[in-house]
C-alpha atoms as an extended CHARMM CRD file, in Angstrom:
* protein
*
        89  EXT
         1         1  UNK       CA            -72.1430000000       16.6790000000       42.8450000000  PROA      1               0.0000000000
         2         2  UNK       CA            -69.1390000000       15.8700000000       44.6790000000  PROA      2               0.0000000000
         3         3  UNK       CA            -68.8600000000       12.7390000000       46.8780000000  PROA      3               0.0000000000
         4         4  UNK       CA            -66.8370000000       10.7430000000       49.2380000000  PROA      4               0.0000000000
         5         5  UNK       CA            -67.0370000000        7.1900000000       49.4940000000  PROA      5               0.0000000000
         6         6  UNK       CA            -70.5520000000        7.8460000000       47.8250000000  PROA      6               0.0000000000
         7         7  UNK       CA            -71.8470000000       10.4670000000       50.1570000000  PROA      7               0.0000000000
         8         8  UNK       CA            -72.4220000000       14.1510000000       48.6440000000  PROA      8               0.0000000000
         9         9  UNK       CA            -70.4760000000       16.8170000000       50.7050000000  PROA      9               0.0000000000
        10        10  UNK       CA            -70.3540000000       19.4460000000       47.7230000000  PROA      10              0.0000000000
        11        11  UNK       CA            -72.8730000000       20.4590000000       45.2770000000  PROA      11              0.0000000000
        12        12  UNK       CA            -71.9160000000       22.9860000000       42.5870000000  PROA      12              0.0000000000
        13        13  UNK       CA            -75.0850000000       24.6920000000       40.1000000000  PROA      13              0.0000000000
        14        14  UNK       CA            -74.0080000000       23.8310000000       36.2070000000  PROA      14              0.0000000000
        15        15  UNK       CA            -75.6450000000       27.2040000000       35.4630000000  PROA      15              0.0000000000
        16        16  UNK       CA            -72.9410000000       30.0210000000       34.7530000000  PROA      16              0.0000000000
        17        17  UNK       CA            -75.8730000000       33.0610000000       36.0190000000  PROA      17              0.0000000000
        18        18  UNK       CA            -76.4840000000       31.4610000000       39.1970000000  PROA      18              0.0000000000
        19        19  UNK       CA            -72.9060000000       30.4870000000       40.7460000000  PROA      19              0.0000000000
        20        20  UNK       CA            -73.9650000000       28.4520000000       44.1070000000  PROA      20              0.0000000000
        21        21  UNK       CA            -72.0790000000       25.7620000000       46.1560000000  PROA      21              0.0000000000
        22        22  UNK       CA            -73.9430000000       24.0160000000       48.5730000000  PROA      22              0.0000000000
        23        23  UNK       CA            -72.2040000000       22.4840000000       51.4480000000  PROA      23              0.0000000000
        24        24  UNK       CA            -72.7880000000       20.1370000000       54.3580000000  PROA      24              0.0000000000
        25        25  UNK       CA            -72.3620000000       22.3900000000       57.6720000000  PROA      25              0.0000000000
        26        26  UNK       CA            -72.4990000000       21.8060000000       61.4520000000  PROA      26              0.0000000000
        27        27  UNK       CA            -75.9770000000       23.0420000000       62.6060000000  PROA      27              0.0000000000
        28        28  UNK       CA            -74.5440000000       25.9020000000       64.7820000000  PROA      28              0.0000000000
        29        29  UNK       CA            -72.4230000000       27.0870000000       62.5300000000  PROA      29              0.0000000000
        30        30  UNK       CA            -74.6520000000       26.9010000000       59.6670000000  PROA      30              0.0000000000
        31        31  UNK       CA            -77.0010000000       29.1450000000       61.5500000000  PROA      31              0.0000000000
        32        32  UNK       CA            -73.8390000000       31.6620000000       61.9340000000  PROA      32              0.0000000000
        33        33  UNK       CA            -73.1070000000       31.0630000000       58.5190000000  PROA      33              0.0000000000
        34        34  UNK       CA            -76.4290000000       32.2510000000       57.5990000000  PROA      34              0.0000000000
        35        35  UNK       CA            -76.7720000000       34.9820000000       59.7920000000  PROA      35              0.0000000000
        36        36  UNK       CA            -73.7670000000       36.7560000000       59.2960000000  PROA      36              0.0000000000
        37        37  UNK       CA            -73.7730000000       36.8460000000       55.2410000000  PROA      37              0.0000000000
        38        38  UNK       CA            -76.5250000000       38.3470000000       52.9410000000  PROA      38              0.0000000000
        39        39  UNK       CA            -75.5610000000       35.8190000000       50.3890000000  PROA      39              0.0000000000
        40        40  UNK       CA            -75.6270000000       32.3180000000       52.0500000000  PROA      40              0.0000000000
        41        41  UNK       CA            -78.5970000000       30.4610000000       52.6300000000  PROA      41              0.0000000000
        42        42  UNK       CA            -80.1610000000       27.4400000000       54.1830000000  PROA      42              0.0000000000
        43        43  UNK       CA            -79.5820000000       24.6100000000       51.8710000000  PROA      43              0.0000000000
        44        44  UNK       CA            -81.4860000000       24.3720000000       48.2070000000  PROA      44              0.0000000000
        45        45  UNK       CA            -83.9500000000       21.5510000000       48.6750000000  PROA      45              0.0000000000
        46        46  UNK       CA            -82.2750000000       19.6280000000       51.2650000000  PROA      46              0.0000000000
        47        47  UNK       CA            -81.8780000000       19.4750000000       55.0190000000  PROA      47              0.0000000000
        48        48  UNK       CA            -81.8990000000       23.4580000000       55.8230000000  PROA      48              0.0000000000
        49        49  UNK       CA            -80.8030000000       22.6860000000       59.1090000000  PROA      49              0.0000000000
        50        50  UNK       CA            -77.7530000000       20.3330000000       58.1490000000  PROA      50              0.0000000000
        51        51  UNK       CA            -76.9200000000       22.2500000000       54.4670000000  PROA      51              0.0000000000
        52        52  UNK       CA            -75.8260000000       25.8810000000       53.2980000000  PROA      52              0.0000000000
        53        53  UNK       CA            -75.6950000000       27.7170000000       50.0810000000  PROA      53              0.0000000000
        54        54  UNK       CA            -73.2890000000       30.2020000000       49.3410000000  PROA      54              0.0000000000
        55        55  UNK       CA            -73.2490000000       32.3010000000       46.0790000000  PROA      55              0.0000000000
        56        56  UNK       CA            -71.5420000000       35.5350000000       45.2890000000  PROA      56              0.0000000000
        57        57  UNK       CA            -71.7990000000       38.3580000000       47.1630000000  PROA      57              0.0000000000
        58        58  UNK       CA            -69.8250000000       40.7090000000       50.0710000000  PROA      58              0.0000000000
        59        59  UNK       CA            -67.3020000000       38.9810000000       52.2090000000  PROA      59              0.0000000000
        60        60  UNK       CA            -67.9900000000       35.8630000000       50.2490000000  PROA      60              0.0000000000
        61        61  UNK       CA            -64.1380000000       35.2230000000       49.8270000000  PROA      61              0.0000000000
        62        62  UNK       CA            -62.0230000000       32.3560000000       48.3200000000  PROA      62              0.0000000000
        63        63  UNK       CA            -60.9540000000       31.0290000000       51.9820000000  PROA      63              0.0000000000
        64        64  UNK       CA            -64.2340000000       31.1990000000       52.6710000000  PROA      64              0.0000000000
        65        65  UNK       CA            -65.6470000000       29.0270000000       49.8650000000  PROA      65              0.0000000000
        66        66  UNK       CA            -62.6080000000       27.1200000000       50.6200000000  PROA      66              0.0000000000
        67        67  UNK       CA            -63.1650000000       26.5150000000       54.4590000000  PROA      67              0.0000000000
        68        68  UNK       CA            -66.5260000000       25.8690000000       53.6750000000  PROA      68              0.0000000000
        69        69  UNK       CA            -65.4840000000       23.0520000000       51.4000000000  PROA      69              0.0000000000
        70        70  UNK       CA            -63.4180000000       21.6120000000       53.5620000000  PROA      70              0.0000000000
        71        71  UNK       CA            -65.3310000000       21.4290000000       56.2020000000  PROA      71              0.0000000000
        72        72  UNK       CA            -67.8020000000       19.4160000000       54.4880000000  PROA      72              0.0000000000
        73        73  UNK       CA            -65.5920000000       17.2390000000       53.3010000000  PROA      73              0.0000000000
        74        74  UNK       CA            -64.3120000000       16.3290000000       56.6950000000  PROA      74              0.0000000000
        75        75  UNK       CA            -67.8640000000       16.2730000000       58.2320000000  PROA      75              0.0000000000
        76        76  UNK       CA            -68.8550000000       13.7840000000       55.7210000000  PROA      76              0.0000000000
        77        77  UNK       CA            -65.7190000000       12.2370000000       55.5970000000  PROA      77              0.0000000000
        78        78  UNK       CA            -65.1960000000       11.0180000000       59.6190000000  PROA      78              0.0000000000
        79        79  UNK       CA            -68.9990000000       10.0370000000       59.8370000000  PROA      79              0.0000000000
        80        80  UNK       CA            -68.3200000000        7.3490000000       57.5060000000  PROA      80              0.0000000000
        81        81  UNK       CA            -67.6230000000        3.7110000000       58.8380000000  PROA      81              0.0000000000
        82        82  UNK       CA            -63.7680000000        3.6670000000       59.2790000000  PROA      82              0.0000000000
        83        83  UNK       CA            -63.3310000000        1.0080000000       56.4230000000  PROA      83              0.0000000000
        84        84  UNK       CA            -64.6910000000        3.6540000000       54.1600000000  PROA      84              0.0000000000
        85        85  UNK       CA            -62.6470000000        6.6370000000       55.2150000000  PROA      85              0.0000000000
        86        86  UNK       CA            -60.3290000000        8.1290000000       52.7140000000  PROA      86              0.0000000000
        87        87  UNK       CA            -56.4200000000        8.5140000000       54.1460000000  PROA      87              0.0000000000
        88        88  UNK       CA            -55.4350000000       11.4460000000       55.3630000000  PROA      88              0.0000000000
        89        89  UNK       CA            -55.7010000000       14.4310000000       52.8270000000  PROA      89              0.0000000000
């Protein structure tokens, strides 16, 4: 688990057969997200609406896994109380 100021934005699977990030994701574009790629899915036991998995698969890319990432961060990032925000990345 990866976390900013103590909230989880990232969660990576320690298990090398089952490669899967799970991400924190807008609930519009999670529903994109899912739609539009075979191999990303509502989030593993947590919010489905709020959360997406992504594991390997076609057009799974590195910017994609990247963006995704990053957009989590952010998300969880600016809804923390602004004595608790990181500076600027």
């Amino acid at each position: 688990m990866y976390k900013v100021a103590g909230k989880v934005f990232l969660i990576v699977t320690d298990d090398p057969d089952e490669q899967i990030i799970t991400v924190k994701c807008e609930p519009e574009h999670a529903r994109a997200q899912v739609s539009g790629y075979p191999s990303i899915s509502p989030g593993r036991y947590l919010d489905k609406r709020h959360w997406i998995s992504l594991g390997p698969g076609p057009g799974i890319t590195e910017r994609l896994v990247t963006d995704a990432v990053e957009d989590s961060y952010d998300l969880v990032a600016e809804r923390l109380p602004r004595r608790d925000r990181p500076s600027a990345r």
